[in-house]
C-alpha positions in Angstrom: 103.5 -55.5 49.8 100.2 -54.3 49.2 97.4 -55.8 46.6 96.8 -53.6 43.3 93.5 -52.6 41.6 93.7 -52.4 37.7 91.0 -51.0 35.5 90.8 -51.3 31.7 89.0 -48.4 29.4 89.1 -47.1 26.3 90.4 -43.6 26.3 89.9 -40.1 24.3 93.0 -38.6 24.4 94.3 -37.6 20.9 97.6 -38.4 21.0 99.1 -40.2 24.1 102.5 -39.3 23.2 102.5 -36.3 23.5 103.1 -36.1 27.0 102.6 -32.2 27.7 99.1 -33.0 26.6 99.0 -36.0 29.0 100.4 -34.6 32.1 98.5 -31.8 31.6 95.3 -33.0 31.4 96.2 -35.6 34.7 97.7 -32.6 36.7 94.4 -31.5 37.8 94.0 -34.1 39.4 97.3 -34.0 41.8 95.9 -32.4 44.7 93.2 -35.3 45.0 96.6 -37.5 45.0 98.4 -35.8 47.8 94.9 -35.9 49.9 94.7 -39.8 49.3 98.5 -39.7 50.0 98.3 -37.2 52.8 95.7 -39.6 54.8 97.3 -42.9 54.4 100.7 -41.2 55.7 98.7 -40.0 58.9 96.8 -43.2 59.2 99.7 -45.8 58.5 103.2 -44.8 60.2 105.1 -47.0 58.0 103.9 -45.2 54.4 105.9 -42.8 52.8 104.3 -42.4 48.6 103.9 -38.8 48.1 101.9 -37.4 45.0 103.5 -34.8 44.4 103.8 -34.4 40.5 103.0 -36.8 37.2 105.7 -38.1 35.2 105.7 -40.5 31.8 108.0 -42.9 30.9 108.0 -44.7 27.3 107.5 -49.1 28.2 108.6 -51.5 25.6 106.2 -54.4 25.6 107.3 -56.9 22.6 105.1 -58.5 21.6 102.1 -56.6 22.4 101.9 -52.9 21.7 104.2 -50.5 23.8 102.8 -48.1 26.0 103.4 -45.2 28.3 103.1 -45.1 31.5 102.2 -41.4 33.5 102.8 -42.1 37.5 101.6 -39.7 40.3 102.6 -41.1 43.3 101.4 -44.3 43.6 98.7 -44.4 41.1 99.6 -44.4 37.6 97.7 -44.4 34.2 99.2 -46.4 31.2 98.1 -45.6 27.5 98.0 -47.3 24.5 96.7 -47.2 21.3 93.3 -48.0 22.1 93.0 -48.4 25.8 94.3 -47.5 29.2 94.6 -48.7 32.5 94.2 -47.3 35.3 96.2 -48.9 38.3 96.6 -48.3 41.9 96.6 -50.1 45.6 93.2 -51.2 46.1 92.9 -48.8 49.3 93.4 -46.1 46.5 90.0 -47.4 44.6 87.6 -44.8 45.7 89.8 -42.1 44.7 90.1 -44.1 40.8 85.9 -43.7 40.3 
């Protein structure tokens, strides 16, 4: 169990739907991911998160707008209509900046 980090933003991605768009703009990102991952794996024995690709799944949030939700590892971005958040354990918060 671990404590979590969330940051709220507004966001300019056209369309967060379209996930092709989404992952693809996020992929470059991934091998900042597996660094993060890569350290906390040779620093901790016990951790075993890789970041190894992103992947979006649709969340149904009745009654408040649903969202999607694009996880690389174990940091994850979740767009709506207006905003996102940005989420990830709090040892992960330089790597969110």
């Amino acid at each position: 169990m671990g404590i979590r980090a969330n940051a709220l933003t507004d966001h300019r991605v056209a369309d967060y739907r379209d996930q092709t768009a989404v992952i693809s703009s996020l992929t470059p990102a991934l091998p900042d991911v597996r660094a993060v991952s890569d350290y906390w794996r040779a620093t901790e024995p016990g951790y075993t998160e890789r970041g190894g690709s992103w992947s979006a799944r649709f969340i149904r949030n009745p009654p408040e707008d649903d969202y999607l939700r694009y996880d690389g590892g174990n940091f994850s971005v979740h767009f709506g209509e207006r905003v996102a958040i940005v989420s990830g354990p709090c040892r992960w918060s330089v790597f969110a900046r």
